[in-house]
C-alpha positions as CSV (number, residue, x, y, z in Angstrom):
1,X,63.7,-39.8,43.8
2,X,63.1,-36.3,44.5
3,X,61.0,-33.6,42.6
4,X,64.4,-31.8,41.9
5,X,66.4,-34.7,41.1
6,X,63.8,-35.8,38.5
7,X,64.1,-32.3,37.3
8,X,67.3,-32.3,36.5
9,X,67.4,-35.4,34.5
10,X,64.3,-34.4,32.2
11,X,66.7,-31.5,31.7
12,X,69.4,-33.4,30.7
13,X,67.7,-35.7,28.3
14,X,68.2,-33.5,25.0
15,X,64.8,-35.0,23.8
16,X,63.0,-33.4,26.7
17,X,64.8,-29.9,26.3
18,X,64.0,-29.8,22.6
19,X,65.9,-27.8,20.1
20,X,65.1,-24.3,21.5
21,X,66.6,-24.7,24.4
22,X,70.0,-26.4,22.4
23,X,69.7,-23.4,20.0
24,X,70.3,-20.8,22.6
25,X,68.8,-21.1,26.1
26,X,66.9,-17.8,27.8
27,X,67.3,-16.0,30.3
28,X,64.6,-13.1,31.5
29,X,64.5,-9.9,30.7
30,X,62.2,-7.3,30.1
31,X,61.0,-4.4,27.8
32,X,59.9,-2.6,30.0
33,X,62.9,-1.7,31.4
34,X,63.7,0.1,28.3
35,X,61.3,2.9,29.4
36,X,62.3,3.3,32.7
37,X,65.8,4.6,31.8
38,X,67.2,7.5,30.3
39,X,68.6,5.7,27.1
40,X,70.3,8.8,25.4
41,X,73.5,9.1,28.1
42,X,76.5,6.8,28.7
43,X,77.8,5.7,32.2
44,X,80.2,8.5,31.6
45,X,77.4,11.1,30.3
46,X,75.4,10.5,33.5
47,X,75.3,12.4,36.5
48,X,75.7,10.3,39.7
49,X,74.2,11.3,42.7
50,X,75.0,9.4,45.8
51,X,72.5,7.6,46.9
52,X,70.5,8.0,50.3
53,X,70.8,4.9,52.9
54,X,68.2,5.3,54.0
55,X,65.6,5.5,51.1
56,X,63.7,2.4,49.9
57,X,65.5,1.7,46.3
58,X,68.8,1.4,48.5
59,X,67.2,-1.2,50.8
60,X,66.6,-3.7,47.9
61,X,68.9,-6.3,46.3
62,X,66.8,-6.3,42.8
63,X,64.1,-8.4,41.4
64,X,63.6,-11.8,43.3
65,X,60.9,-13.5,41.2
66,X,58.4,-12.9,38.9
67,X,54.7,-14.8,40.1
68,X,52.3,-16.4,37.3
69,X,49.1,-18.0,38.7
70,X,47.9,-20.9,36.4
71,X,45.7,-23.2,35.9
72,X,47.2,-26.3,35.2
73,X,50.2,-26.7,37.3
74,X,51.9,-29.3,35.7
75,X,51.3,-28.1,31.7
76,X,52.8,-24.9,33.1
77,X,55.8,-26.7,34.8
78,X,56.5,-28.6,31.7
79,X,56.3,-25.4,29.7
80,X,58.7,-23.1,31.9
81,X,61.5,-26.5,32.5
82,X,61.4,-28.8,29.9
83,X,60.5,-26.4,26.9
84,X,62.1,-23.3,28.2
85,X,64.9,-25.2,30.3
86,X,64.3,-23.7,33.6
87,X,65.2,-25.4,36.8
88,X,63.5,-26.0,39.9
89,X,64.7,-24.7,42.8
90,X,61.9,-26.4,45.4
91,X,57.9,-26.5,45.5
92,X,55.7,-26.3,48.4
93,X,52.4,-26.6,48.9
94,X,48.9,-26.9,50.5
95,X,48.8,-23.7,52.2
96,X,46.1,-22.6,54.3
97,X,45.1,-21.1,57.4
98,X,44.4,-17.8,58.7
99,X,47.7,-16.3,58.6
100,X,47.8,-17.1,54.7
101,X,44.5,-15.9,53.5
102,X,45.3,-12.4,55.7
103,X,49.1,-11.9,54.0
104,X,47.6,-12.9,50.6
105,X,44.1,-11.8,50.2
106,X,43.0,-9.2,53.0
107,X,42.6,-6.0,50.3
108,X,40.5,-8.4,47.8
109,X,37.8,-9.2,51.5
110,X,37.9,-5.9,51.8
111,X,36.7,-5.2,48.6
112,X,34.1,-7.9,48.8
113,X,32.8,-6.4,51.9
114,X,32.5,-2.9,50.9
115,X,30.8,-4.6,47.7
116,X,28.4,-6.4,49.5
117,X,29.3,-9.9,47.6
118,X,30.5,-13.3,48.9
119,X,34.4,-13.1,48.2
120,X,34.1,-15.6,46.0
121,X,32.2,-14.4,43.2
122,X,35.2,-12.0,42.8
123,X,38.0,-14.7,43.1
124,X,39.1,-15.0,46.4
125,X,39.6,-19.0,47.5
126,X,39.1,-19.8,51.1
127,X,42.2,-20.5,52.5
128,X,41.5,-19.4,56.1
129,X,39.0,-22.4,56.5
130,X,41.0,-25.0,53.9
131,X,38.0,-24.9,51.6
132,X,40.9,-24.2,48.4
133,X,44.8,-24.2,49.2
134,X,47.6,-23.3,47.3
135,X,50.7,-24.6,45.8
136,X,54.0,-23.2,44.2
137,X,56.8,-24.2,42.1
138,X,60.0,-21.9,41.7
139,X,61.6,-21.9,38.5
140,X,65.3,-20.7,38.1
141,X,66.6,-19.1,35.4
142,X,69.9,-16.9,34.7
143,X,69.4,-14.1,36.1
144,X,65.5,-14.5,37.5
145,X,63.3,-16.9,39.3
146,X,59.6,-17.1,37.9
147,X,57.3,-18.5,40.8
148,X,54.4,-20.8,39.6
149,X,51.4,-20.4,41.9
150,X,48.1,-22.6,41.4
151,X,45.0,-22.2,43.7
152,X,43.2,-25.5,43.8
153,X,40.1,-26.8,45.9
154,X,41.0,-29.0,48.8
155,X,39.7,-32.3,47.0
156,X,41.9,-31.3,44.0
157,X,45.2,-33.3,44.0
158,X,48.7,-31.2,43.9
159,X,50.0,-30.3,40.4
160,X,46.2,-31.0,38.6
161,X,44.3,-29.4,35.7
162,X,41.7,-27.5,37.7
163,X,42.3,-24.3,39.4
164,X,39.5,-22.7,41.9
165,X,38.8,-20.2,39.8
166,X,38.2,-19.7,36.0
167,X,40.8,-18.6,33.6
168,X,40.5,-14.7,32.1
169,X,40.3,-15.6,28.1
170,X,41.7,-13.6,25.6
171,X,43.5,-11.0,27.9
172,X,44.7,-8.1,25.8
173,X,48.2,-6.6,27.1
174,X,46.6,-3.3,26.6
175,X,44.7,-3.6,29.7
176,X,46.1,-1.7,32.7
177,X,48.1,-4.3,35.2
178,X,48.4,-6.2,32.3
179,X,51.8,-8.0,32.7
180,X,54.4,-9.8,30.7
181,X,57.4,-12.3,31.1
182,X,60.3,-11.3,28.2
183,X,63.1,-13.7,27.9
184,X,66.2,-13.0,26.5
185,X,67.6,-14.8,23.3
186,X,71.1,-15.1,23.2
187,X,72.9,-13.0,20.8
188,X,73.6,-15.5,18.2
189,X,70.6,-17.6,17.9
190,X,68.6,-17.1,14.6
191,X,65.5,-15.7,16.1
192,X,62.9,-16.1,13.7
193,X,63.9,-19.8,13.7
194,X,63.8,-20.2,17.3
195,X,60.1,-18.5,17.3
196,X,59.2,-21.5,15.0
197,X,61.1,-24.3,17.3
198,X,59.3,-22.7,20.0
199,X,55.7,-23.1,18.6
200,X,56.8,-26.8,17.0
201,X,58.2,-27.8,20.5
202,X,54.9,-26.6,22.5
203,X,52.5,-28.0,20.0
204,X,54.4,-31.6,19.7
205,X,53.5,-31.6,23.8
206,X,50.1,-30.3,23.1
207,X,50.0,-26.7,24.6
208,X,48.9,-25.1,21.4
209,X,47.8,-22.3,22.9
210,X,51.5,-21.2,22.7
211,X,51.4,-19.2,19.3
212,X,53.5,-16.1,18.4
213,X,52.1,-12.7,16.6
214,X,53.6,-12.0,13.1
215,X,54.9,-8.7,12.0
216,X,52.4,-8.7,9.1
217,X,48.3,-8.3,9.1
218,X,46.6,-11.7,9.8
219,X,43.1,-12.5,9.9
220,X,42.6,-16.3,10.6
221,X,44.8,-18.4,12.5
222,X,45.8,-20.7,8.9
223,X,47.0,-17.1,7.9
224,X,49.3,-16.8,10.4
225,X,50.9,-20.4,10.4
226,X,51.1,-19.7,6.5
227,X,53.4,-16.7,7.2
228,X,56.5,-16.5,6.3
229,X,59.3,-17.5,8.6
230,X,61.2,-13.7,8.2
231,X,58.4,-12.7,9.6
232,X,58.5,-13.9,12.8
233,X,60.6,-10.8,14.1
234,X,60.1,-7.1,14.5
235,X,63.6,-5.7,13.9
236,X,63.7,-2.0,15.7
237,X,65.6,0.3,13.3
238,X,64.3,3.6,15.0
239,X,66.9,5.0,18.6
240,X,67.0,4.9,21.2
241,X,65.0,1.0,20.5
242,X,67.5,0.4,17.4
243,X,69.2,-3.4,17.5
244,X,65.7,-4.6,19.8
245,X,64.4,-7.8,18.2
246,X,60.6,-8.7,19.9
247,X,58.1,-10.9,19.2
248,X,55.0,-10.8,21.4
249,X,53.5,-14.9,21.9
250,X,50.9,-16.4,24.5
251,X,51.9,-18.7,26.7
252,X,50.1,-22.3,27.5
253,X,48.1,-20.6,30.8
254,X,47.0,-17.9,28.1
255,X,49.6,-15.6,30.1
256,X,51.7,-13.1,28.0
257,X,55.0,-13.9,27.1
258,X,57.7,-11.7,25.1
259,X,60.7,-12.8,23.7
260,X,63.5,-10.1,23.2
261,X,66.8,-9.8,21.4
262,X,68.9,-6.7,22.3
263,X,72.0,-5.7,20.0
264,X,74.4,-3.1,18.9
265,X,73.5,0.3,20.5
266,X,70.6,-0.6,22.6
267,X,72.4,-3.5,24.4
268,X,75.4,-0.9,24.8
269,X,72.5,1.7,26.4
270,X,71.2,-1.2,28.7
271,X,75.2,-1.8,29.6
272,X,75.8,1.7,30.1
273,X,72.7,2.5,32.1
274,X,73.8,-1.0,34.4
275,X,77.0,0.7,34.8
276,X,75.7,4.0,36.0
277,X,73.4,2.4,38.7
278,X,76.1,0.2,40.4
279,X,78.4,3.3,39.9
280,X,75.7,4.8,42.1
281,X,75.2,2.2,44.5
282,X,78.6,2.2,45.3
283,X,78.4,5.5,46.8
């Protein structure tokens, strides 16, 4: 049976998908494109300029994938198909060679050159002599694929717990280049239920490292499973953000994850601005 195949009947099997994924289903978005546009005009308010062939933006279809380098390939796999109900669209894997370490990792042997350090003490695997390889997984979503990339040493089997390097612990997202993954609730799901389905679900398969913020002050970790359940989600009352419902949670690699409702007027200010850009394109 095949790696997809098997796929889709975990995701079949309602026991495997859980109750989150029953309760609404996701599909990725992001916050951050809330600050890249200008949320105060309509698709009728905006200006349209047509666009020019021949610059970059033009040149694109959109966002392909999103990538998320972990440690353990398979507790990330379960997390991102069977919790989250994504579905694989192929792997591949054990990747080396010299054309591979160049595309990947050329500017970080630069930097351990001018630096005067053996590459790896800053991270860099050897995949130009096979000492480490590497392995993905793409996982589809609606609108989104996320690609799940592990590098492993050679003795190492595919899929295992041990990446070549070690995990960053307790990454703030207020570093700079820190990055996020936001899925999107659907509209009608209660969300401060699904928060607790999705930290019940994840903890049941032992990934407890999946735990969501609350909107109030917390000190110890009993505090915050002790809060109440209202206070799972930050409700936005304030424009141009009014209707956004968040909640910031790690995921089970320690990554960042964000989970994001968007209602009344800013989903219409998301729908306009959508509008204006392929209004745009089209010229």
């Amino acid at each position: 049976m095949s790696h997809q195949q098997q796929s889709a009947i975990q995701l079949n099997d309602p026991d495997r998908r859980a109750i989150l994924c029953a309760a609404g289903g996701v599909a990725i978005g992001g916050i951050a494109a809330a600050l890249a546009v200008n949320t105060t005009a309509s698709a009728e308010e905006t200006p349209v300029v047509t666009r020019n062939r021949s610059s970059l933006g033009a040149r694109l279809q959109g966002v392909q994938h999103f990538g998320l380098t972990v440690q353990n390939m398979e507790r990330a796999y379960e997390f991102y198909t069977e919790v989250l109900g994504g579905t694989e669209v192929f792997r591949h894997g054990d990747f080396q060679g010299d054309a591979v370490q160049n595309t990947l990792l050329a500017d970080q042997e630069i930097l351990a050159n001018q630096l005067g350090v053996n590459p790896r003490t800053i991270g860099v695997p050897d995949l130009r002599g096979g000492t480490q390889r590497l392995d993905v997984r793409f996982i589809q979503f609606e609108n989104v694929v996320i690609e799940l990339l592990q590098y492993r040493d050679a003795d190492q089997p595919m899929g295992g717990p041990k990446a070549f390097a070690e995990p960053l612990e307790h990454m703030s997202p207020a570093f700079p280049r820190m990055m996020h993954i936001c899925f999107y609730v659907q509209d009608d799901v209660d969300f401060n239920q699904f928060i607790a389905d999705l930290e019940a679900e994840s903890a049941r398969r032992g990934m407890t490292q999946v735990r969501a913020n609350r909107i109030i002050r917390v000190s110890t970790e009993d505090e915050r499973k002790a809060a109440p359940l209202s206070t799972n989600t930050n409700k936005v009352t304030v424009a141009p953000s009014d209707g956004w419902e968040l909640i910031y949670c790690k995921g089970p690699e320690g990554e960042q994850l964000e989970f994001v409702k968007a209602l009344g007027p800013v989903k219409k200010r998301f729908a306009d601005a959508l509008a204006a850009h392929r209004l745009a394109s089209a010229r």
